[in-house]
VEXGUBA-620008 format. One record per atom (N, C-alpha, C, CB): residue in three letters; x, y, z. Coordinates in steps of 0.05 Angstrom, whole numbers, plus 5000, padded with zeros to 4 digits. Glycine has a CB too. Layout:
ALAXYZ...
This chain:
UNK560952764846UNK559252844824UNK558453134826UNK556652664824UNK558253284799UNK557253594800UNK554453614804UNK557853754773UNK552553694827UNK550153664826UNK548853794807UNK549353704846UNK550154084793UNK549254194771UNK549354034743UNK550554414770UNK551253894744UNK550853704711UNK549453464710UNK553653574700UNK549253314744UNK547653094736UNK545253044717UNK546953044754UNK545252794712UNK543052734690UNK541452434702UNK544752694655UNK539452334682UNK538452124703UNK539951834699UNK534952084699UNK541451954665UNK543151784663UNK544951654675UNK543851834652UNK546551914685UNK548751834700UNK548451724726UNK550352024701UNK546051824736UNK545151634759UNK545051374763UNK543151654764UNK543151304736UNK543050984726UNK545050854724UNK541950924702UNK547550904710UNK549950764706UNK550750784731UNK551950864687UNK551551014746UNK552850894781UNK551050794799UNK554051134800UNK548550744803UNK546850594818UNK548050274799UNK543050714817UNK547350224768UNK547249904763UNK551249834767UNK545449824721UNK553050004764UNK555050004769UNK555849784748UNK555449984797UNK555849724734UNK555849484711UNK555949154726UNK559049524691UNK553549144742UNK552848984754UNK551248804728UNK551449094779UNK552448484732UNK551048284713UNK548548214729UNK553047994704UNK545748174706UNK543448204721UNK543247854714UNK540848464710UNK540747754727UNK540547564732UNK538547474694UNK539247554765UNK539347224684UNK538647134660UNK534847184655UNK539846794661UNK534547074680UNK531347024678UNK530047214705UNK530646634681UNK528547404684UNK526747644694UNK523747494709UNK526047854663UNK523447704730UNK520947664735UNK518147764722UNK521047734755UNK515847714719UNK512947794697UNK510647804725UNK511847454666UNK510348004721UNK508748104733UNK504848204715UNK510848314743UNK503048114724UNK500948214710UNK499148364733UNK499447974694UNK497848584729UNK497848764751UNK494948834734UNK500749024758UNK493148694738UNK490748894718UNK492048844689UNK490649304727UNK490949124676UNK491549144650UNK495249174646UNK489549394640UNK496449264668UNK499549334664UNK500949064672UNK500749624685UNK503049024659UNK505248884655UNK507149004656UNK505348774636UNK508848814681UNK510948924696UNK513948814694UNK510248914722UNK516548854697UNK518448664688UNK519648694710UNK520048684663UNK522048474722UNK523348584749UNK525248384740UNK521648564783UNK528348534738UNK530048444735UNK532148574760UNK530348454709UNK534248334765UNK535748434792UNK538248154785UNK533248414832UNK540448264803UNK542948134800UNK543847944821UNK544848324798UNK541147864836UNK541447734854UNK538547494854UNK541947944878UNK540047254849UNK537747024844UNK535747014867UNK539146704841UNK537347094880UNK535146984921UNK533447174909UNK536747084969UNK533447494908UNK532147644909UNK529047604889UNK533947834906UNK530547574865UNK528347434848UNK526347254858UNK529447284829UNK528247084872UNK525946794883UNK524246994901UNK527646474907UNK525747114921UNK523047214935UNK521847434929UNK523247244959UNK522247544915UNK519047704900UNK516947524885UNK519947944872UNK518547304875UNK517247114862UNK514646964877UNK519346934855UNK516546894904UNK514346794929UNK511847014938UNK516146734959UNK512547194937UNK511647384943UNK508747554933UNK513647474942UNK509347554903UNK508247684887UNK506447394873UNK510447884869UNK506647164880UNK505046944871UNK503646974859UNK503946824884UNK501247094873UNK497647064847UNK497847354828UNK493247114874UNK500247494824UNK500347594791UNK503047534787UNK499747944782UNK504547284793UNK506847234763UNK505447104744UNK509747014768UNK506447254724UNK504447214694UNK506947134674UNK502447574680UNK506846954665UNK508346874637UNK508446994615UNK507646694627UNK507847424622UNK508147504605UNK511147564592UNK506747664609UNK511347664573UNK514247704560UNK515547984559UNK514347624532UNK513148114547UNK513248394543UNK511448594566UNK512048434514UNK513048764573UNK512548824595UNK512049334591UNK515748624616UNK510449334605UNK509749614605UNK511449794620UNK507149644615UNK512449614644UNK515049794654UNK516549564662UNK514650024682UNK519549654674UNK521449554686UNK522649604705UNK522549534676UNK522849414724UNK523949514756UNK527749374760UNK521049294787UNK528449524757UNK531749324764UNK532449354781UNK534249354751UNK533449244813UNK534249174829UNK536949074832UNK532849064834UNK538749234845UNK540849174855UNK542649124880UNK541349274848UNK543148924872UNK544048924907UNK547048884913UNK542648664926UNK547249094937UNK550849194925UNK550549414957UNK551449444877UNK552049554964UNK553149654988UNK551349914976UNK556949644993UNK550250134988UNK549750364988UNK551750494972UNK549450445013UNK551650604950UNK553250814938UNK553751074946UNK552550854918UNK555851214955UNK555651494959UNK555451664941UNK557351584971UNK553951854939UNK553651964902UNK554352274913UNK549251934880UNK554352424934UNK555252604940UNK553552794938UNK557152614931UNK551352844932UNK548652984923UNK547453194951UNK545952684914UNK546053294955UNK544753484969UNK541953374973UNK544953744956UNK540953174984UNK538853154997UNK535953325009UNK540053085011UNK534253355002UNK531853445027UNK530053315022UNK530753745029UNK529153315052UNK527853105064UNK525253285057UNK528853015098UNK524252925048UNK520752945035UNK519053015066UNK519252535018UNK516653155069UNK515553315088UNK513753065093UNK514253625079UNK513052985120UNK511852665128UNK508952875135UNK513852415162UNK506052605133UNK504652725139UNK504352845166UNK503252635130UNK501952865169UNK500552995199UNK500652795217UNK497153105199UNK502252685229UNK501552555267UNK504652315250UNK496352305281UNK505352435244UNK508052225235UNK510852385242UNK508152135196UNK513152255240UNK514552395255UNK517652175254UNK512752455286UNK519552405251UNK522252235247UNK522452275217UNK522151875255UNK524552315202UNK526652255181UNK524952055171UNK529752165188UNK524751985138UNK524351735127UNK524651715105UNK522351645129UNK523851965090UNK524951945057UNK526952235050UNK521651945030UNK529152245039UNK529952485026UNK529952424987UNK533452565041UNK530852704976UNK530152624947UNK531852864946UNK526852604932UNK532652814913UNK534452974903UNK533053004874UNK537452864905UNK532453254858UNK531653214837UNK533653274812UNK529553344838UNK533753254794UNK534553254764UNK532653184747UNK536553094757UNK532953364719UNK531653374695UNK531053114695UNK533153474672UNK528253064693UNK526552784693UNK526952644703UNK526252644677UNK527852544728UNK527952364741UNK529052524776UNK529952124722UNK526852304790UNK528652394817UNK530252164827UNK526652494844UNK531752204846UNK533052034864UNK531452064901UNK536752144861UNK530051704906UNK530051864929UNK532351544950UNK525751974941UNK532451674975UNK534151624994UNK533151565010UNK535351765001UNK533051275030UNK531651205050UNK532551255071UNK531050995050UNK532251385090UNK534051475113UNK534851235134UNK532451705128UNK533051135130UNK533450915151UNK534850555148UNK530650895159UNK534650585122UNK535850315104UNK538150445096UNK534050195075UNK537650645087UNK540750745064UNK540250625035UNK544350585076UNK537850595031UNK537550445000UNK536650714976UNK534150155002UNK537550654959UNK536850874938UNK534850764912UNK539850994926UNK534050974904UNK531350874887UNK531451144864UNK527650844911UNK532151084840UNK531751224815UNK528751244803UNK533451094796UNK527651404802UNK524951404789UNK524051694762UNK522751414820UNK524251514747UNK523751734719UNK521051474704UNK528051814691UNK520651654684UNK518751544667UNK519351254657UNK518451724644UNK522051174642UNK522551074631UNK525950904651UNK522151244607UNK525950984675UNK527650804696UNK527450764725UNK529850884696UNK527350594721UNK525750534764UNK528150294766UNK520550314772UNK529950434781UNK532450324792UNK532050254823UNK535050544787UNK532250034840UNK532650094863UNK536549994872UNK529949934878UNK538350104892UNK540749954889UNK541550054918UNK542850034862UNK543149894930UNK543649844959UNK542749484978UNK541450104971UNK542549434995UNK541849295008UNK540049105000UNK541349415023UNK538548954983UNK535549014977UNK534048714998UNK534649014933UNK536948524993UNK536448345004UNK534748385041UNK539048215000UNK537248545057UNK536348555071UNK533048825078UNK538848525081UNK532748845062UNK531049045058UNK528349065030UNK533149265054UNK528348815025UNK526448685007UNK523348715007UNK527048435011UNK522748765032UNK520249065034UNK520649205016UNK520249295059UNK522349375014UNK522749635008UNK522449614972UNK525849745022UNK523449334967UNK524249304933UNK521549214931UNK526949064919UNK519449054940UNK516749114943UNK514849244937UNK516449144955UNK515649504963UNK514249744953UNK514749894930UNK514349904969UNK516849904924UNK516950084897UNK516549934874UNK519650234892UNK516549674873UNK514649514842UNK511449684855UNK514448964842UNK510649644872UNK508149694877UNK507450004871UNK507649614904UNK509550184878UNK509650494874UNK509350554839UNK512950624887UNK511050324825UNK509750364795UNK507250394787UNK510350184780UNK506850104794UNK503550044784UNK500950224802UNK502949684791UNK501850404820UNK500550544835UNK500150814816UNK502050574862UNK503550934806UNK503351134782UNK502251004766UNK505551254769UNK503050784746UNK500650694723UNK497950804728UNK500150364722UNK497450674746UNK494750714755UNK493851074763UNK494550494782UNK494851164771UNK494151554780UNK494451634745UNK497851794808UNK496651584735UNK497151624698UNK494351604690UNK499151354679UNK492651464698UNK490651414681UNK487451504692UNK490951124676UNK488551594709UNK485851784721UNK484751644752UNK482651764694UNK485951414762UNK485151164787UNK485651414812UNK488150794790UNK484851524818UNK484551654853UNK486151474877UNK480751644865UNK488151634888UNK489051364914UNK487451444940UNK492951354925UNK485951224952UNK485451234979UNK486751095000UNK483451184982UNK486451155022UNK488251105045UNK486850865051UNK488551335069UNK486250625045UNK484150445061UNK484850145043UNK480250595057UNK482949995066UNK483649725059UNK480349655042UNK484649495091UNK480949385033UNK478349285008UNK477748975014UNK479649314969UNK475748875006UNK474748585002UNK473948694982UNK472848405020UNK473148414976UNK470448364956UNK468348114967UNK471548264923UNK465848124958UNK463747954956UNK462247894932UNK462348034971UNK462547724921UNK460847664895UNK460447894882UNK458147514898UNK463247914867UNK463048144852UNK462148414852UNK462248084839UNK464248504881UNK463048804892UNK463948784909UNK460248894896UNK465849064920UNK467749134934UNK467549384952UNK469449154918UNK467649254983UNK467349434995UNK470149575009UNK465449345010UNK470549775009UNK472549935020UNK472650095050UNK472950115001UNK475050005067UNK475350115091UNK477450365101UNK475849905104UNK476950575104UNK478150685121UNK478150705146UNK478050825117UNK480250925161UNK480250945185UNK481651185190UNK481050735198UNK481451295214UNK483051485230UNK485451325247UNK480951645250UNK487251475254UNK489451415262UNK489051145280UNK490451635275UNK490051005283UNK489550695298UNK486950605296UNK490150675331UNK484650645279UNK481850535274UNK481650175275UNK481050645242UNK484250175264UNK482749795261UNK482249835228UNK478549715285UNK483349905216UNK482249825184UNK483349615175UNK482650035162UNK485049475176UNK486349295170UNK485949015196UNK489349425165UNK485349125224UNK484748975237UNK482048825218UNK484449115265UNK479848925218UNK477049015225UNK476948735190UNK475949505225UNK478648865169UNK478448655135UNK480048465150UNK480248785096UNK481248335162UNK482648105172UNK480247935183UNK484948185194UNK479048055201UNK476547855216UNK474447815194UNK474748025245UNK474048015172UNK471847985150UNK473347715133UNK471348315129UNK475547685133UNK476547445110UNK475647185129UNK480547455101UNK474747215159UNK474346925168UNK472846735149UNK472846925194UNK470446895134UNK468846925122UNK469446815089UNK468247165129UNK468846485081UNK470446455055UNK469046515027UNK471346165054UNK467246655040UNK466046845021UNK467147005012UNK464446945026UNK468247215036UNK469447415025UNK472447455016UNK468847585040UNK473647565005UNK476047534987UNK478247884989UNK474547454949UNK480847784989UNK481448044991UNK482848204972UNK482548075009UNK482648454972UNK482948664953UNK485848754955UNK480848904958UNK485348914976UNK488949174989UNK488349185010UNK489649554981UNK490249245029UNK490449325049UNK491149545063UNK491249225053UNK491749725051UNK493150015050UNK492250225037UNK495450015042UNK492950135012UNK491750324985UNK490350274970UNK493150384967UNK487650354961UNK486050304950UNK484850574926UNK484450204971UNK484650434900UNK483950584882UNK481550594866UNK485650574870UNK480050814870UNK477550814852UNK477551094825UNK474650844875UNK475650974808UNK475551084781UNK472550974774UNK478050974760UNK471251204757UNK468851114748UNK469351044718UNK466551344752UNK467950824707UNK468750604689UNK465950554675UNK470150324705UNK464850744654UNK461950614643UNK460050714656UNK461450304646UNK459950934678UNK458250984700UNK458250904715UNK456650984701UNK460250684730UNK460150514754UNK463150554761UNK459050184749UNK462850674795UNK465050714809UNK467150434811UNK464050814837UNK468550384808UNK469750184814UNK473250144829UNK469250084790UNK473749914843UNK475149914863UNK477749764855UNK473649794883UNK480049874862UNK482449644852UNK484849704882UNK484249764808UNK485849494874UNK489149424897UNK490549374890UNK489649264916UNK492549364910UNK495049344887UNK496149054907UNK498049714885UNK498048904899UNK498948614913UNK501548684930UNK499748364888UNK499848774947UNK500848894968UNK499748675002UNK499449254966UNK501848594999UNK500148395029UNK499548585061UNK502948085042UNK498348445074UNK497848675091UNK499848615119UNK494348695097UNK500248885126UNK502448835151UNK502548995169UNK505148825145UNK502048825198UNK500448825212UNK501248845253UNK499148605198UNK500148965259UNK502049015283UNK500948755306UNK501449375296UNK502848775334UNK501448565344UNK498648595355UNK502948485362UNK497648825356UNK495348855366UNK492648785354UNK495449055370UNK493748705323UNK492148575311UNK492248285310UNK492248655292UNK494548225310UNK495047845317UNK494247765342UNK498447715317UNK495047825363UNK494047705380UNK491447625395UNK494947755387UNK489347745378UNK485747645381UNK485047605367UNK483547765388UNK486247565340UNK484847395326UNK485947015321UNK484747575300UNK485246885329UNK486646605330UNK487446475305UNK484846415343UNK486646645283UNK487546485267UNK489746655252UNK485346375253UNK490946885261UNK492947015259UNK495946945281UNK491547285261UNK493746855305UNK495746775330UNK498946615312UNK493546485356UNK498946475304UNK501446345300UNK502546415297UNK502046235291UNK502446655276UNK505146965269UNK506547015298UNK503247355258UNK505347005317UNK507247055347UNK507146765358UNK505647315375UNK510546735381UNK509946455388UNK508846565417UNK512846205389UNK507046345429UNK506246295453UNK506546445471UNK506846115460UNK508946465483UNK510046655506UNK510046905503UNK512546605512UNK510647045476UNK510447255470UNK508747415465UNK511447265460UNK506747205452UNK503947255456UNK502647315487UNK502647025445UNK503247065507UNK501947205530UNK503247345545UNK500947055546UNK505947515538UNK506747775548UNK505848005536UNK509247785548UNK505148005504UNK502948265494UNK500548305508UNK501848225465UNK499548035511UNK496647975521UNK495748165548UNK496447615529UNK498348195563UNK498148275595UNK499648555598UNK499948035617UNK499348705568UNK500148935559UNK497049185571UNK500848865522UNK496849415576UNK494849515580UNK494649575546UNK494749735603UNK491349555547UNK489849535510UNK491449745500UNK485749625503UNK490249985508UNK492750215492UNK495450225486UNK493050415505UNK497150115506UNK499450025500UNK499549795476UNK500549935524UNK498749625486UNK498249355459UNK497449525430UNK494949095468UNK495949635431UNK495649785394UNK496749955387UNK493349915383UNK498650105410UNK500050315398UNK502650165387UNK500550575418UNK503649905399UNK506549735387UNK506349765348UNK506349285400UNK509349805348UNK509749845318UNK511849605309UNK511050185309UNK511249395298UNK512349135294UNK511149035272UNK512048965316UNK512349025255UNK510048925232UNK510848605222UNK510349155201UNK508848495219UNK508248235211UNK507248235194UNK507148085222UNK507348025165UNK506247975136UNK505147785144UNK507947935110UNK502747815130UNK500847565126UNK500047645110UNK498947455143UNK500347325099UNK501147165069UNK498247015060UNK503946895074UNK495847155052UNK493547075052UNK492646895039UNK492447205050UNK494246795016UNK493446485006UNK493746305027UNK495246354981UNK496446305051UNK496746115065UNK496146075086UNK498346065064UNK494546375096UNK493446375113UNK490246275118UNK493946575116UNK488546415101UNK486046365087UNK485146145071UNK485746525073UNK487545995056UNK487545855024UNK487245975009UNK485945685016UNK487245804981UNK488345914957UNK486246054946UNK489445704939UNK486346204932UNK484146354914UNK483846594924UNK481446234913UNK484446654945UNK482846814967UNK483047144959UNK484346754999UNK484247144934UNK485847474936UNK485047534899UNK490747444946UNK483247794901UNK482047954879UNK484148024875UNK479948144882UNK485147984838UNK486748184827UNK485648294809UNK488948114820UNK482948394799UNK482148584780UNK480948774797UNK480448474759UNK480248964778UNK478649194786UNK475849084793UNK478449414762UNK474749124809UNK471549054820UNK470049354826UNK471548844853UNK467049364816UNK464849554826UNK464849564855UNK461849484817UNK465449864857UNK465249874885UNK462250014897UNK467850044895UNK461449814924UNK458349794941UNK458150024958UNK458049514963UNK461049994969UNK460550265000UNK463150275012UNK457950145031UNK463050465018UNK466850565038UNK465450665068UNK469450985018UNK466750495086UNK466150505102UNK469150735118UNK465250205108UNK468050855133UNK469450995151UNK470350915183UNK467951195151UNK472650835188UNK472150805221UNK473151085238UNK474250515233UNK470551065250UNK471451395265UNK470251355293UNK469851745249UNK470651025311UNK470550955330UNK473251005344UNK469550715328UNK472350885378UNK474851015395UNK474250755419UNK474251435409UNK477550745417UNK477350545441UNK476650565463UNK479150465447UNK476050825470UNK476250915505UNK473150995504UNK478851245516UNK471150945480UNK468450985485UNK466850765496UNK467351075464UNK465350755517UNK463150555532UNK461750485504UNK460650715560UNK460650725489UNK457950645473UNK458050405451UNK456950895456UNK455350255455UNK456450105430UNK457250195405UNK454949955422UNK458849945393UNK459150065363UNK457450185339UNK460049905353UNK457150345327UNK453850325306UNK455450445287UNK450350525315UNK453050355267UNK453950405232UNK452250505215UNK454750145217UNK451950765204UNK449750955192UNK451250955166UNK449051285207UNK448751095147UNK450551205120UNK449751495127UNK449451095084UNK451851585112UNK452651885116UNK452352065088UNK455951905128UNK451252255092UNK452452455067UNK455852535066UNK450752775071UNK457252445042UNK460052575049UNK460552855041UNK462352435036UNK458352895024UNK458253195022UNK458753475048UNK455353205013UNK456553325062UNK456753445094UNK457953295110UNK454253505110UNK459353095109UNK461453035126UNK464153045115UNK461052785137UNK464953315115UNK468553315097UNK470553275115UNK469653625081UNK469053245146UNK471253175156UNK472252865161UNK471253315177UNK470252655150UNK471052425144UNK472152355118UNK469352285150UNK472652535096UNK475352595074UNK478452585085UNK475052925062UNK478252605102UNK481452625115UNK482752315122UNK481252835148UNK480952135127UNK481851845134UNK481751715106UNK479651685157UNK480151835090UNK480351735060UNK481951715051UNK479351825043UNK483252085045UNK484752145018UNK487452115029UNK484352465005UNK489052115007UNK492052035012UNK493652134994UNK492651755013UNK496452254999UNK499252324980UNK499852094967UNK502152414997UNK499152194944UNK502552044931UNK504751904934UNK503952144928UNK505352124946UNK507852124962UNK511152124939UNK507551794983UNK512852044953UNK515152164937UNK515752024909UNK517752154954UNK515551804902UNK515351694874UNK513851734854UNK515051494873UNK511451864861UNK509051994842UNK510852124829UNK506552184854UNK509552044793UNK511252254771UNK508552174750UNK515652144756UNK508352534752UNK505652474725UNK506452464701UNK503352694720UNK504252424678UNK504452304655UNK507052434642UNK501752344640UNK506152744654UNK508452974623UNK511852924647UNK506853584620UNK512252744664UNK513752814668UNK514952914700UNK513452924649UNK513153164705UNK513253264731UNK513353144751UNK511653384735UNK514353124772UNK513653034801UNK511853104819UNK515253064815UNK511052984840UNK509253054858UNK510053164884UNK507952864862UNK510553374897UNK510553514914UNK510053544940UNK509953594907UNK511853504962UNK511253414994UNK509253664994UNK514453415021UNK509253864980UNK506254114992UNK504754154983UNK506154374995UNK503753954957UNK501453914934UNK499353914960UNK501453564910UNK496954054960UNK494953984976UNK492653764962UNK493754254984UNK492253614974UNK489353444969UNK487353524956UNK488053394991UNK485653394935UNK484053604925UNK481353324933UNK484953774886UNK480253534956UNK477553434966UNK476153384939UNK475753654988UNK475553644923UNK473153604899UNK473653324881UNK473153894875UNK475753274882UNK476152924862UNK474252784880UNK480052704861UNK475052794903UNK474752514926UNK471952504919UNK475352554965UNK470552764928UNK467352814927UNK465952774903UNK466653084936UNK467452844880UNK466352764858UNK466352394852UNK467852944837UNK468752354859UNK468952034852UNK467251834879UNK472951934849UNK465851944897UNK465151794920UNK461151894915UNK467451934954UNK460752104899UNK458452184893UNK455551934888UNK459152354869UNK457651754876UNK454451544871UNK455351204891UNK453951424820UNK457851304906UNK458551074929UNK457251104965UNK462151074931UNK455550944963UNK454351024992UNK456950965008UNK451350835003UNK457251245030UNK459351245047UNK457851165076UNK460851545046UNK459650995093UNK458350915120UNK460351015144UNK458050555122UNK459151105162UNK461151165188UNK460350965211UNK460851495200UNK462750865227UNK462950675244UNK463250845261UNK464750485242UNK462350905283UNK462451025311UNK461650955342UNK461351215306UNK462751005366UNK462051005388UNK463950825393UNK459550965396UNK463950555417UNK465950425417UNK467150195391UNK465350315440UNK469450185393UNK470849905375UNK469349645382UNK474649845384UNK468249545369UNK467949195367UNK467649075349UNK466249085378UNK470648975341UNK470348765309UNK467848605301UNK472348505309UNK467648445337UNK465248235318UNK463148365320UNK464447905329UNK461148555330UNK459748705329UNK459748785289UNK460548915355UNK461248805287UNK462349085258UNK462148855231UNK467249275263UNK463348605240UNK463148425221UNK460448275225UNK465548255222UNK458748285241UNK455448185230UNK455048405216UNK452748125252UNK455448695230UNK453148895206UNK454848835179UNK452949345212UNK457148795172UNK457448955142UNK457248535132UNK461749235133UNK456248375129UNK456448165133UNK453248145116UNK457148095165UNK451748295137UNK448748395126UNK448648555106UNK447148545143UNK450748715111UNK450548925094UNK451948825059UNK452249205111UNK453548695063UNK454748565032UNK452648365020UNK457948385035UNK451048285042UNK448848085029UNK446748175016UNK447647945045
C-alpha cells in the first residue's frame, strides 16, 4: 500500500477483507448511547454477549457500530509510531498510523489492528484469542461518546449507595480496585467502574458514570479477600500467600471478576449517578501509621490531581474529527473546576482495607 494515498476507506475494505458477518448483531445500551457489534465469528458474539450482560438491550437502531473480525493479522505495510506510554509504564504497547479521518492503531503485543474514525470502529486480527482487547475498544467508543459530550475521564474506580456515588482513586499500586472489591461485601453497595470513571455537571449537580467494564484484578487482590479466593485454586493460592507482601502486589496477572456472579444479580449501576466524594488513596504499604481519612481542599492539594486525571489515550477522536495526542498535556483547570462542589478525601499513613471500609461505610451513610 502507498502510505501517501491511503484513505480510511481503503483500510476498512482490507481489514473486513470481504469477510461474511454474522446474521444477528449484538445491542448494546450504554446510558443514553446505543451501540451495535457485529463480527464474523458466532463464538465471539456469544461472548461479548456473556460478557456485556446487564446492557444487552433489544435495541435495533444503534448510535455507533463496532465490527469485529477475526482472521490472521493483516500486513498493510504502513509506517508505525509508537503511542508515548505514561509516567512509571514501560515497554511497547500501542503504535498508530494516521490518515485523513481516521487512525489505524496496532497492538504490539497481540498483533491486532483497530480502525477508528468517526463513522468506523473496525477491530481485525485474532480477536478470539484476544477478546479483551475487542472489549476494550466497544468500551473506547462509548468512552468518546461520552468526552464528545463534555463527560471528563478519571483514572478511578466507583460504587454507588442509594443513589450516590462515590469515586476512588489511587497512586501507583494504592488498592483502588482492591479497596471497591471489599466495599461490594456490602449488599448495599453496588458497582459503578473500575478503572475509568466519568464526571459532568448535569442541572448543578456533579454527577458520576462507568462504563461496563468488569474489573481485573491482580493476585494480590484475590488472595485476602475470601470471597474472591476461588478465582485462584488452593495450592496456588498458598504459594502467593508465602510470597513477601511487596512481591505479592507488585505480580501482574489479571483475573475478571464477573460481579453479578460473584456478588448476585443486580449488583452493577448502569446510569449516570450524583456524585458524594472522590476519595484519594495516597497510603503506603511500608508505613507503621494507622490508616486515616480527612477531606482536603483540591485546590491546594494539586498534587493529588495526578492519581485522578487521565489520557485519552490513542482512540480518542473529538467531535470535528481530530485526534488526541500522546503530548496533549492534562488540563488540571477542568479537573478543578468539575471537582469544585465534590468533597475530595485523602486516605493516608498505612494501607488497611477493613479499617478504610468502616470509615467510608459511615461516611456513605
Amino acid at each position: 500500500m502507498n502510505e501517501q494515498t491511503l484513505s480510511g476507506e481503503q483500510l476498512a475494505a482490507t481489514l473486513i477483507d470481504g469477510a461474511q458477518l454474522c446474521a444477528t448483531p449484538l445491542y448494546l445500551t450504554l446510558g443514553e448511547c446505543h451501540l451495535r457489534v457485529r463480527a464474523n465469528s458466532a463464538e465471539l458474539i456469544e461472548r461479548l454477549r456473556h460478557y456485556f450482560a446487564p446492557v444487552v438491550g433489544p435495541v435495533t437502531e444503534a448510535d455507533i457500530e463496532v465490527i469485529a473480525i477475526e482472521r490472521e493479522t493483516p500486513e498493510l505495510g504502513v509506517t508505525y509510531r509508537d503511542w508515548r506510554r505514561e509516567a512509571g509504564k514501560s515497554g511497547r504497547k500501542d503504535s498508530y498510523f494516521d490518515v485523513p479521518g481516521a487512525r489505524l492503531v496496532y497492538k504490539v503485543r497481540t498483533g491486532m489492528l483497530f480502525l477508528q474514525s468517526l463513522d468506523r470502529h473496525i477491530a481485525a486480527g485474532p480477536c478470539l484469542q484476544n477478546d479483551n482487547q475487542i472489549i476494550n475498544f466497544i468500551n473506547a467508543q462509548y468512552m468518546n461518546w461520552l468526552q464528545q459530550r463534555g463527560w471528563l475521564i478519571c483514572h478511578a474506580a466507583g460504587v454507588t449507595h442509594e443513589g450516590r456515588a462515590l469515586a476512588m482513586a489511587a497512586f501507583s499500586g494504592g488498592g483502588k480496585s482492591t479497596l471497591m472489591l471489599h466495599l461490594l461485601d456490602d449488599p448495599a453497595i453496588n458497582y459503578l467502574t473500575n478503572d475509568r470513571l466519568f464526571i459532568k455537571s448535569i442541572d448543578g449537580v456533579v454527577h458520576a458514570a462507568g462504563i461496563p467494564k468488569l474489573p481485573r484484578i491482580n493476585p494480590g487482590t484475590i488472595v485476602h479477600n475470601p470471597r474472591l479466593q476461588p478465582l485462584i485454586a488452593a495450592d496456588e493460592r498458598a504459594r502467593l500467600l508465602a510470597l513477601p507482601r511487596h512481591e505479592l502486589w507488585d505480580l501482574e496477572d489479571k483475573y475478571d471478576v464477573l460481579i453479578d456472579e460473584v456478588y448476585g444479580p443486580g449488583r452493577i449501576t448502569t446510569t449516570a449517578t450524583p456524585l458524594s466524594g472522590f476519595l484519594v488513596l495516597n497510603w503506603r504499604h511500608d508505613d507503621p501509621s494507622p490508616a486515616q481519612l480527612h477531606q482536603v481542599d483540591i485546590t491546594q492539594r494539586r498534587d493529588l490531581l495526578k492519581a485522578i486525571m487521565k489520557a485519552p489515550g490513542p482512540f480518542y477522536q473529538y467531535a470535528d474529527g481530530r485526534f488526541y495526542q500522546d503530548d496533549t498535556p492534562l488540563d488540571e483547570a477542568a479537573y478543578l473546576a468539575a471537582l469544585q462542589d465534590v468533597p475530595v478525601y485523602e486516605a493516608s499513613g498505612g494501607v488497611d482495607f477493613g479499617a478504610m471500609v468502616e470509615r467510608l461505610e459511615t461516611l456513605m451513610a
